[in-house]
Residue frames as qw, qx, qy, qz and C-alpha x, y, z in Angstrom:
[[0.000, 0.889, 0.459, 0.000, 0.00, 0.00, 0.00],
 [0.398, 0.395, -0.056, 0.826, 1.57, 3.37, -1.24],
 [0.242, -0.885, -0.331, 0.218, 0.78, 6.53, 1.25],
 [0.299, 0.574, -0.016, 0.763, 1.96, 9.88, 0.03],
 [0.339, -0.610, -0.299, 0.652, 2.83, 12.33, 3.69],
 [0.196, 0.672, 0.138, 0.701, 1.92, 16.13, 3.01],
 [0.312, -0.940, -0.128, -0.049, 3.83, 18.10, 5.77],
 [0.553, 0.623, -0.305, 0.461, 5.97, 20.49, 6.18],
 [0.439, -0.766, 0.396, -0.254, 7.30, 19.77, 9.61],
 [0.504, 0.420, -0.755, -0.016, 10.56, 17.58, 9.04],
 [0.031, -0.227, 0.894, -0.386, 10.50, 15.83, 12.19],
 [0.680, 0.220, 0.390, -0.580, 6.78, 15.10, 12.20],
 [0.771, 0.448, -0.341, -0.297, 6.86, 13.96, 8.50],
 [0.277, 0.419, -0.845, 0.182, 10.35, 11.78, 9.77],
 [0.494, -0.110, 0.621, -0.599, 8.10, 10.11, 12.67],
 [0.710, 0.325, 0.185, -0.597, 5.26, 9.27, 10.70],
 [0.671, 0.515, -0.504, -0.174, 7.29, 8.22, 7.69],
 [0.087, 0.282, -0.889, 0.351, 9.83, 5.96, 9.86],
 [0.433, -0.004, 0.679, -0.593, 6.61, 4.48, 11.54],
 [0.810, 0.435, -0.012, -0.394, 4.53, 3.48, 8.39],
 [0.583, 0.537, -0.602, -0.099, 7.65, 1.87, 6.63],
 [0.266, -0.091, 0.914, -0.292, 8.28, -0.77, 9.97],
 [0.520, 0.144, 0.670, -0.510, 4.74, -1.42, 9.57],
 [0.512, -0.092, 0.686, 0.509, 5.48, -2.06, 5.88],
 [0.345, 0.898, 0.249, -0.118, 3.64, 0.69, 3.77],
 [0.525, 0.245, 0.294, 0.761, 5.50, 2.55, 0.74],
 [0.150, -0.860, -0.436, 0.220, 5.99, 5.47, 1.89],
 [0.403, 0.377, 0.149, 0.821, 6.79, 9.10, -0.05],
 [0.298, -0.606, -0.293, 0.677, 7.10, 12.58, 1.88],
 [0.132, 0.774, 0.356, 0.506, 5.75, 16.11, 0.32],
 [0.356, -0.345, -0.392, 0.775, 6.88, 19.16, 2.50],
 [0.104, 0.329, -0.046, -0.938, 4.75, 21.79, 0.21],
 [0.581, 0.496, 0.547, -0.343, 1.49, 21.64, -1.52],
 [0.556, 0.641, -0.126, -0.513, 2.67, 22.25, -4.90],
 [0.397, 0.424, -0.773, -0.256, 5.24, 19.67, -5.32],
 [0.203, 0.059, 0.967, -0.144, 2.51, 17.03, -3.56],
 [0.698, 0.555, 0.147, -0.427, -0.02, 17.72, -6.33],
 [0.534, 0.591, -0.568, -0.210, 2.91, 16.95, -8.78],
 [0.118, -0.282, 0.936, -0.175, 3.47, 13.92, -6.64],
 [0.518, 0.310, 0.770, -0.207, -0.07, 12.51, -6.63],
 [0.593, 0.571, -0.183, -0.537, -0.75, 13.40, -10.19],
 [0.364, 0.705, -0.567, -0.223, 2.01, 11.26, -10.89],
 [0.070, -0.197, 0.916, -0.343, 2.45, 8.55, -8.45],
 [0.551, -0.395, -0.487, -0.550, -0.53, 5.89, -7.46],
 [0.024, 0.158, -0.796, 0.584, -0.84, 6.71, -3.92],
 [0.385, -0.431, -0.816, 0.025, -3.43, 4.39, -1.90],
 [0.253, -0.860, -0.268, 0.353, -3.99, 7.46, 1.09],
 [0.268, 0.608, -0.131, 0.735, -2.96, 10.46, 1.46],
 [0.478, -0.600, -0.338, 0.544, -2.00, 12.11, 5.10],
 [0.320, 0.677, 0.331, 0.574, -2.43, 15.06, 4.68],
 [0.296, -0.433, -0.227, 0.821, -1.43, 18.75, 6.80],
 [0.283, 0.854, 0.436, 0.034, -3.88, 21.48, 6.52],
 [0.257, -0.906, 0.138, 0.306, -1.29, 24.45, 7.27],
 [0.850, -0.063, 0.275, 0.445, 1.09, 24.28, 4.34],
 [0.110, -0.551, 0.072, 0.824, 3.29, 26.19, 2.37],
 [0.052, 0.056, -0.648, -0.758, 2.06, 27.49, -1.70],
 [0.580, -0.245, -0.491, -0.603, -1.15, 25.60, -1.62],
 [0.285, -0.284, 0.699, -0.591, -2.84, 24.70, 1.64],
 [0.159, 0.000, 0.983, -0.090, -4.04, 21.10, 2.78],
 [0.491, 0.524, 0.317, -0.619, -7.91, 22.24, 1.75],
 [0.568, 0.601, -0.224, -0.516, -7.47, 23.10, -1.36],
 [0.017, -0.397, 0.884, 0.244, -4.97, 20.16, -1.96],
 [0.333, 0.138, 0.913, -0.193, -7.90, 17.43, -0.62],
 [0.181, 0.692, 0.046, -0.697, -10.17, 19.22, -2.70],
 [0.508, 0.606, -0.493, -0.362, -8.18, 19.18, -6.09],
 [0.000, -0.311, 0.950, 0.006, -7.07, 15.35, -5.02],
 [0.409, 0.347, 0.762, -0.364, -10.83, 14.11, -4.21],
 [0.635, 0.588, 0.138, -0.481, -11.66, 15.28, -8.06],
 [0.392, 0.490, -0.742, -0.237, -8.77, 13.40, -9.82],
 [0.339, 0.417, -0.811, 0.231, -9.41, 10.78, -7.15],
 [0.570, -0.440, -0.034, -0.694, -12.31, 10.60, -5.56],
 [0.950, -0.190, -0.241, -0.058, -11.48, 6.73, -3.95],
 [0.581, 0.291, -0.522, 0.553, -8.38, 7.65, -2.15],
 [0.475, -0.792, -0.373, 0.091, -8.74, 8.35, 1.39],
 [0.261, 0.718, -0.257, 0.591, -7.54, 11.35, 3.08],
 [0.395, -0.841, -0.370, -0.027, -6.90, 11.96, 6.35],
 [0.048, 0.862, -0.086, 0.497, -6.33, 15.12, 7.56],
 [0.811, -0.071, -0.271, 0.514, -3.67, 15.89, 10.04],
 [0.274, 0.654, 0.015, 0.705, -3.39, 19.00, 11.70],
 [0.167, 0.198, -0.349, 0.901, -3.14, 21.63, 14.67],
 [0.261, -0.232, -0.387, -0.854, -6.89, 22.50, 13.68],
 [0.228, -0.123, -0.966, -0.003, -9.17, 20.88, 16.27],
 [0.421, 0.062, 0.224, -0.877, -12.47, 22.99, 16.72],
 [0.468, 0.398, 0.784, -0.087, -15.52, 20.93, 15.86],
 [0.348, 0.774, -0.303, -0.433, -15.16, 24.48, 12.70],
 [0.067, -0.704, 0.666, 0.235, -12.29, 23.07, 11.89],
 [0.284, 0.021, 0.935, 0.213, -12.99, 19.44, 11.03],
 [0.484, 0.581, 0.600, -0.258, -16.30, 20.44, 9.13],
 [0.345, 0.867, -0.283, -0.223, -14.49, 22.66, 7.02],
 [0.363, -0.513, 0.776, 0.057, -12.23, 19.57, 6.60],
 [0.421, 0.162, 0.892, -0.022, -14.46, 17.16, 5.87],
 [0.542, 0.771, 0.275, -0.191, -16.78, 19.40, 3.61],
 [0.119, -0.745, 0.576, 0.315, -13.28, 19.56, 2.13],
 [0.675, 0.488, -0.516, -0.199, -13.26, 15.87, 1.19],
 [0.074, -0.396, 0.857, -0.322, -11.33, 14.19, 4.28],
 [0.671, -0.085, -0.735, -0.040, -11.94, 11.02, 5.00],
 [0.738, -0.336, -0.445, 0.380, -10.75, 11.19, 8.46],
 [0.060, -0.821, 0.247, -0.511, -9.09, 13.93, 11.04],
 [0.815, -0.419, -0.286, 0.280, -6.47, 13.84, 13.61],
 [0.414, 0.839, 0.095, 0.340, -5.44, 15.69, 15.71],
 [0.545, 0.463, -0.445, 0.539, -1.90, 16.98, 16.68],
 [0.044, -0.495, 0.867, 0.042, -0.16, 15.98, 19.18],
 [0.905, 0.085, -0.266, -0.321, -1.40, 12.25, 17.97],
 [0.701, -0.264, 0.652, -0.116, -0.20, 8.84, 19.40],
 [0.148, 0.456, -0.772, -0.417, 1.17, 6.72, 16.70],
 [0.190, 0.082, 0.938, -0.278, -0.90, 3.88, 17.33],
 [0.405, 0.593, 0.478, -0.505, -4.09, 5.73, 16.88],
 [0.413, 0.607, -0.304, -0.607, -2.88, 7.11, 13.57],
 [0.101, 0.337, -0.864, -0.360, -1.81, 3.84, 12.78],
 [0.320, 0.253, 0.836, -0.366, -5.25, 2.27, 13.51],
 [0.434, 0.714, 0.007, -0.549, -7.00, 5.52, 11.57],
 [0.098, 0.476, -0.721, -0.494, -4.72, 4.36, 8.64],
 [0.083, -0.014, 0.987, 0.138, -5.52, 0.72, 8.58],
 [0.474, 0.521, 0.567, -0.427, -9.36, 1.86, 8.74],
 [0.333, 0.746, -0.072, -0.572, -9.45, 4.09, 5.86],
 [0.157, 0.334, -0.792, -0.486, -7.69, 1.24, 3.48],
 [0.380, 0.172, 0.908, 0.047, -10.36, -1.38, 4.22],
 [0.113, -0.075, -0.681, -0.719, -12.72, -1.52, 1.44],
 [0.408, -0.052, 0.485, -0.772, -16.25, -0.83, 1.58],
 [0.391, 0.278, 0.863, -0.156, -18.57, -3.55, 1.70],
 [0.449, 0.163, -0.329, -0.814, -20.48, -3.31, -1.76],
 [0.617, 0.110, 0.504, -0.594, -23.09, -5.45, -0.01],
 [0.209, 0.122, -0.873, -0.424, -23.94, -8.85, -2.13],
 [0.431, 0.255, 0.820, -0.276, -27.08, -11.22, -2.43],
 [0.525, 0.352, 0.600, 0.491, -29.77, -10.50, -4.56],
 [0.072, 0.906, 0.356, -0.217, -30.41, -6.84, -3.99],
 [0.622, 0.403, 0.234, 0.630, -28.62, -3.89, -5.44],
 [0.016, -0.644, 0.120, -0.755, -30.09, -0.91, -4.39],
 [0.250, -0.302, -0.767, 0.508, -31.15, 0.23, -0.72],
 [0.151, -0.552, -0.595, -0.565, -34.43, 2.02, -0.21],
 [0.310, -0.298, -0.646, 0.631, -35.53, 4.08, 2.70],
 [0.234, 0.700, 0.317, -0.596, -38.72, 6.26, 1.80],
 [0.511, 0.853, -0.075, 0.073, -37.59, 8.55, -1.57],
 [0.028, -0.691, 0.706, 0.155, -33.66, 7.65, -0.59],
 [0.858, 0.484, 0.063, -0.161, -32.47, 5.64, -2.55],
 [0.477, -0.563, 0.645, 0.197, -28.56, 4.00, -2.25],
 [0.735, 0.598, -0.315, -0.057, -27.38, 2.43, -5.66],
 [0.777, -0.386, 0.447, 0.218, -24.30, -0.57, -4.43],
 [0.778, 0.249, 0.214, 0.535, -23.13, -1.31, -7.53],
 [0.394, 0.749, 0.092, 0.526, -22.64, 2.51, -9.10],
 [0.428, -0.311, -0.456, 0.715, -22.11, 3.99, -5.25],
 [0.013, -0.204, -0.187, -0.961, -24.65, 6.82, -5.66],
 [0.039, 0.455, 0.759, -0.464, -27.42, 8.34, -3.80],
 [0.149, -0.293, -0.439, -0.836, -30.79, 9.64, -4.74],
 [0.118, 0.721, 0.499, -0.466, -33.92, 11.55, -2.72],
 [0.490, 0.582, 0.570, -0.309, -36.68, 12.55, -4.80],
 [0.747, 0.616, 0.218, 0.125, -34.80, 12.08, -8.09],
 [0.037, -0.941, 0.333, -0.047, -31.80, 14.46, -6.77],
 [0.887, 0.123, -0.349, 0.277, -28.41, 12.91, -6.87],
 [0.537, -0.841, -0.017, -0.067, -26.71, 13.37, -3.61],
 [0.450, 0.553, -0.557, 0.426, -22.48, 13.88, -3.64],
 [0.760, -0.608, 0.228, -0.024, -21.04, 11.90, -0.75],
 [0.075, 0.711, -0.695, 0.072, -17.51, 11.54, -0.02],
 [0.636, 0.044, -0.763, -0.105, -16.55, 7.59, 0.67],
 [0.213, -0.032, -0.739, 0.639, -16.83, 7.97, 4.32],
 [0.532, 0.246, 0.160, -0.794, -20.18, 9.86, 4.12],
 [0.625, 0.201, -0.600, -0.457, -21.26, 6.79, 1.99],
 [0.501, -0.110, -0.829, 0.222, -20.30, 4.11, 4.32],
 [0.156, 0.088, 0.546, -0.819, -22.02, 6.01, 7.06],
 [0.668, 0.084, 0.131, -0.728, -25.37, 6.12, 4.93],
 [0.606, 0.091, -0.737, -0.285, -24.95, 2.84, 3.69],
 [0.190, 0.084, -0.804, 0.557, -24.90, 1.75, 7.75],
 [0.277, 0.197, 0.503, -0.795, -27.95, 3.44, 8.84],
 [0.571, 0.186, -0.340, -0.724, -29.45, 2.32, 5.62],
 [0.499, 0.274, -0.817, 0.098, -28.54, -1.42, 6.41],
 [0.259, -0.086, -0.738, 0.617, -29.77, -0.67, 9.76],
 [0.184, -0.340, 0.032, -0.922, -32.92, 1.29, 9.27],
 [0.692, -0.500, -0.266, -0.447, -35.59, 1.44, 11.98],
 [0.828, -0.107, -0.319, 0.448, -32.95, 0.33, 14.37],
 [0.095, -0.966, 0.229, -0.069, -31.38, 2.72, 16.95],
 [0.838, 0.203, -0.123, 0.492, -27.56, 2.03, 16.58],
 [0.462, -0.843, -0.044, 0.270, -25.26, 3.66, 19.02],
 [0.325, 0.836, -0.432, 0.098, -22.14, 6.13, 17.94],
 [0.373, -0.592, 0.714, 0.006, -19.95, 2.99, 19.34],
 [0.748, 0.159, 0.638, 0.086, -21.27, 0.77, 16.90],
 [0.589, 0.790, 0.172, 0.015, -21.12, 2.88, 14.29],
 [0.060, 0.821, -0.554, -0.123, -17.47, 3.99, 15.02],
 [0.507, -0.360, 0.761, 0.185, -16.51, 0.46, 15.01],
 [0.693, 0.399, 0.573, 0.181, -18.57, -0.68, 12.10],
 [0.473, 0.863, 0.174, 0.024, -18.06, 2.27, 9.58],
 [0.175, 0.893, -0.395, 0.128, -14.78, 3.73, 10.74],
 [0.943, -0.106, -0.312, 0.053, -13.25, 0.23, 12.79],
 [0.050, -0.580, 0.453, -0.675, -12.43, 1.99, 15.71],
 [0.740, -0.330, -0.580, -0.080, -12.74, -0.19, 18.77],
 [0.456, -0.440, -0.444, 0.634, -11.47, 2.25, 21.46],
 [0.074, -0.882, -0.403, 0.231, -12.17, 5.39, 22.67],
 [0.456, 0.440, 0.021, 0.773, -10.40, 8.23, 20.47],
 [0.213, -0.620, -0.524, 0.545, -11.91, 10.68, 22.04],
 [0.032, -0.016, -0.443, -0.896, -13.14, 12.65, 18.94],
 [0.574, 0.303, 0.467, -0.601, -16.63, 13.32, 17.98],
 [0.054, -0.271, 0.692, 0.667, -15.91, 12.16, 14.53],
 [0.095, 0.471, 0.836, 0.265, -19.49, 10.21, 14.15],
 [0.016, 0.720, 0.365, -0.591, -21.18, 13.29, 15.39],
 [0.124, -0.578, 0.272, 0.759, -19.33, 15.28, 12.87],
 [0.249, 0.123, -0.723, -0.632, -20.41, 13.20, 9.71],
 [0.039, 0.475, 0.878, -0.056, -23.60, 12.39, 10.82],
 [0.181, 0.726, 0.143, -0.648, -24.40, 16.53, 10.70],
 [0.004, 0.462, -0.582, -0.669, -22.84, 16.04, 7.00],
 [0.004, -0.098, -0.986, -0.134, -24.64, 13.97, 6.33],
 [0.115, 0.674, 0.457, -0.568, -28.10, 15.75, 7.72],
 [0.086, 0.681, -0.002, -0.727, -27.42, 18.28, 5.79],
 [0.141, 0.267, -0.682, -0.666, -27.06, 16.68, 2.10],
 [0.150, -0.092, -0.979, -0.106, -29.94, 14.31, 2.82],
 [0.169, -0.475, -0.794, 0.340, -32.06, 15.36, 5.13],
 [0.109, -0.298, -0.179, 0.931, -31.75, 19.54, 4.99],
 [0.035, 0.068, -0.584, -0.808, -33.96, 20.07, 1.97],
 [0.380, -0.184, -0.766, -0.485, -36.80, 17.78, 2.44],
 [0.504, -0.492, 0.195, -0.683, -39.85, 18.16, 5.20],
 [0.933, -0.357, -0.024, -0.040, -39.63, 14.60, 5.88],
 [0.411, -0.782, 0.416, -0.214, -36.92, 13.45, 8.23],
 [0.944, 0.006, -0.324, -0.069, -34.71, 10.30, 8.00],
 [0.652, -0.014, -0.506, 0.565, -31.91, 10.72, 10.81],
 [0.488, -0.698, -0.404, -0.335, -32.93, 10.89, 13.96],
 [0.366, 0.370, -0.754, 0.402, -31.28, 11.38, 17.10],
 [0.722, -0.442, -0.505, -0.169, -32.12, 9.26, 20.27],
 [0.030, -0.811, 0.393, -0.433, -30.72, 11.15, 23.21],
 [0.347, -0.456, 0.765, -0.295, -28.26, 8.88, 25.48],
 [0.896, 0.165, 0.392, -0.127, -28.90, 5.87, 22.95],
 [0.274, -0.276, 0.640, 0.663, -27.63, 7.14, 19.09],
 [0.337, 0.252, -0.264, -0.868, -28.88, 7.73, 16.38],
 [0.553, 0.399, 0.726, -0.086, -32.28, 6.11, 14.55],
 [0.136, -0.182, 0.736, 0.638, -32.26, 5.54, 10.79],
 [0.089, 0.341, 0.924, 0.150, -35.93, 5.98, 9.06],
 [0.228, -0.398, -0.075, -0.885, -39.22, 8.30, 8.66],
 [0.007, 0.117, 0.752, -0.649, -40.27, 9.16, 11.67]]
């Protein structure tokens, strides 16, 4: 698995990089946002890590211009940044993922190993999922409510594909970090929180009926209420 590092703090990038290559990933280092566009244009990197704070072209715009050449690489972001602003403007960026500095190696390596598994393009004989006027397409990976086609990033997919999979069902933010993102300890992020508003909003904001619900001091419920 290739993983392209975008930051420009040598000793951080040295860490990271020295840590991925034990754990046997092919790993290549970017210190500036213009020559890691010319790096992932060229190169086929599996992830991307990614620093929001860079120099020439900053870590936004990068995920951005990398999530339209590339829309199946994961990103995750990597940064200073850690308002509950700050990762939404991330993620409506494109990120997969967010961590944030100082970070435990472990965790990142954990976050890593999530973001390569593949997502589950669901088999028997069905094809689509259905949930009122939404509509979930497996094979093509595309959503639709009331004939609109709905842009989700791959992580905002595997989240509705979950609650679709699960509807009528309350499903707690500890099942869902473990099933969507395969986290199995406490990060102490809000990360489902965060893409479950993203997720509101492209699905839900528009239309008078409702299909994500929260259940206070349970999690979330998946259906029309």
């Amino acid at each position: 698995m290739k993983i392209l590092i975008i930051e420009d703090e040598p000793k951080v990038a040295s860490f990271i990089q020295e840590g991925l290559v034990e754990l046997g990933y092919d790993v290549e280092v970017a210190y500036e946002g213009i020559s890691a566009e010319r790096m992932f244009r060229k190169k086929e990197s599996d992830l991307v890590v990614l620093d929001i704070i860079l120099p020439f072209v900053n870590g936004l715009e990068l995920c951005r211009k990398f999530k339209e050449l590339r829309p199946e690489v994961p990103i995750l972001m990597l940064t200073a940044l850690g308002t509950t602003e700050d990762k939404l403007v991330g993620f409506e960026s494109g990120a997969d993922d967010y961590l944030i500095k100082p970070f435990e190696f472990l965790e990142l390596a954990a976050r890593i190993k999530a973001l390569s598994k593949r997502i589950s393009t669901g088999s028997g004989s069905f094809k689509k999922l259905k949930v009122g006027e939404l509509e979930l397409d497996l094979e093509k990976k595309v959503a639709f409510r009331g004939g609109n086609m709905i842009e989700l990033t791959a992580k905002e997919y595997a989240l509705l594909e979950y609650f679709m999979q699960n509807k009528e069902k309350v499903v707690s933010r500890v099942e869902i970090a473990e099933k969507v993102w395969d986290i199995t300890f406490d990060t102490g992020t809000n990360v489902v929180d965060v893409y479950v508003n993203i997720l509101r909003k492209k699905i839900d904001k528009d239309y008078k009926s409702k299909l994500i619900h929260t259940r206070i001091g349970m999690g979330y419920y998946f259906g029309e209420a």
